[in-house]
Structure formats: structure tokens, C-alpha cells
Legacy VTK file of the C-alpha trace (Angstrom):
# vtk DataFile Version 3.0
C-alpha trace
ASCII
DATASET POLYDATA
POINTS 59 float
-10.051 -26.308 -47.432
-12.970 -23.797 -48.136
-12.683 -20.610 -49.236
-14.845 -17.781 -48.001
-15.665 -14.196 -49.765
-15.921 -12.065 -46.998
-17.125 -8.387 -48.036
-17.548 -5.435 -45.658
-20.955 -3.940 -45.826
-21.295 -1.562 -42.979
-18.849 1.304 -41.562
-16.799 0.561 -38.999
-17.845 4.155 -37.839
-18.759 4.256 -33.949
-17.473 0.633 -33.079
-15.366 -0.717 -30.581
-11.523 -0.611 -31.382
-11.327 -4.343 -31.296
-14.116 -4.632 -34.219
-12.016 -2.338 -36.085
-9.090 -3.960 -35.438
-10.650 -7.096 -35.941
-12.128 -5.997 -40.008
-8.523 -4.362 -40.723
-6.971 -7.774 -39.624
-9.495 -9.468 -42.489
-8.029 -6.658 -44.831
-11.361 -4.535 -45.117
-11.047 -1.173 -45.582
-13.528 0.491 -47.224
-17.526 -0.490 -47.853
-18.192 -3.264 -50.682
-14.449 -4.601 -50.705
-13.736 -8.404 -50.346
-11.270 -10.403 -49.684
-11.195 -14.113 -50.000
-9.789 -16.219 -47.060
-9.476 -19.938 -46.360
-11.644 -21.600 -43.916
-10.166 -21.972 -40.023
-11.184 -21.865 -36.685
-9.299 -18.577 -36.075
-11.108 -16.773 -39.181
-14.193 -18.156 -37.296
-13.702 -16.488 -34.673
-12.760 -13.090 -36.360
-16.313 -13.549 -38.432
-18.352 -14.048 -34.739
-16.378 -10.802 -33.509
-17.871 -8.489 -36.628
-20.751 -10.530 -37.995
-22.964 -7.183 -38.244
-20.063 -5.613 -40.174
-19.935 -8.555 -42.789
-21.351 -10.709 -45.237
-19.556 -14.175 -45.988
-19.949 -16.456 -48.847
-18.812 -19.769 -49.359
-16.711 -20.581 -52.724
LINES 1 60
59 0 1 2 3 4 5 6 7 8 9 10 11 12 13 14 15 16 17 18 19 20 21 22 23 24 25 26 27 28 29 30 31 32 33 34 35 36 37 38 39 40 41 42 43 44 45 46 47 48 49 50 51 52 53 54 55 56 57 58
């Protein structure tokens, strides 16, 4: 499976509630963190959602 660095780099200020939801569920918190995550369709999805919010990276 691939493994994707996903950092936040914009504020979550002023979005909708599920976008927020959405980057808290990827365990973002705060500008310039990361988490790394494996590869699925349900991550996918999550990444479509907040695509302006994030950058991802492949591993």
C-alpha cells in the first residue's frame, strides 16, 4: 500500500463544518502539521472534500 504525507496548509477559518470535520478526521490541527496515512478509497475521498486545505505527497 502507499503512503501519503498529507500536511495542512491553509486555515480551516470560514469553512463549512464538514471541511472541518473532514481535516480533524485526517488529524490536522494546526497549519504546517502532517500526518502520514495509507492509501484507500475512503482517504480519497476525504482528500477531494478539502483539496484547497491540503497538500499530499506520495512516500
Amino acid at each position: 500500500m502507499a503512503q501519503l504525507k498529507i500536511t495542512l496548509i491553509k486555515s480551516t477559518i470560514g469553512c463549512l463544518k464538514d471541511q472541518k470535520a473532514t481535516v480533524e478526521s485526517l488529524g490536522l490541527k494546526k497549519i504546517n502539521q502532517f500526518k502520514i496515512h495509507n492509501d484507500s478509497p475512503a482517504l480519497q475521498g476525504k482528500l477531494a472534500k478539502v483539496s484547497h486545505l491540503v497538500k499530499v505527497e506520495a512516500l
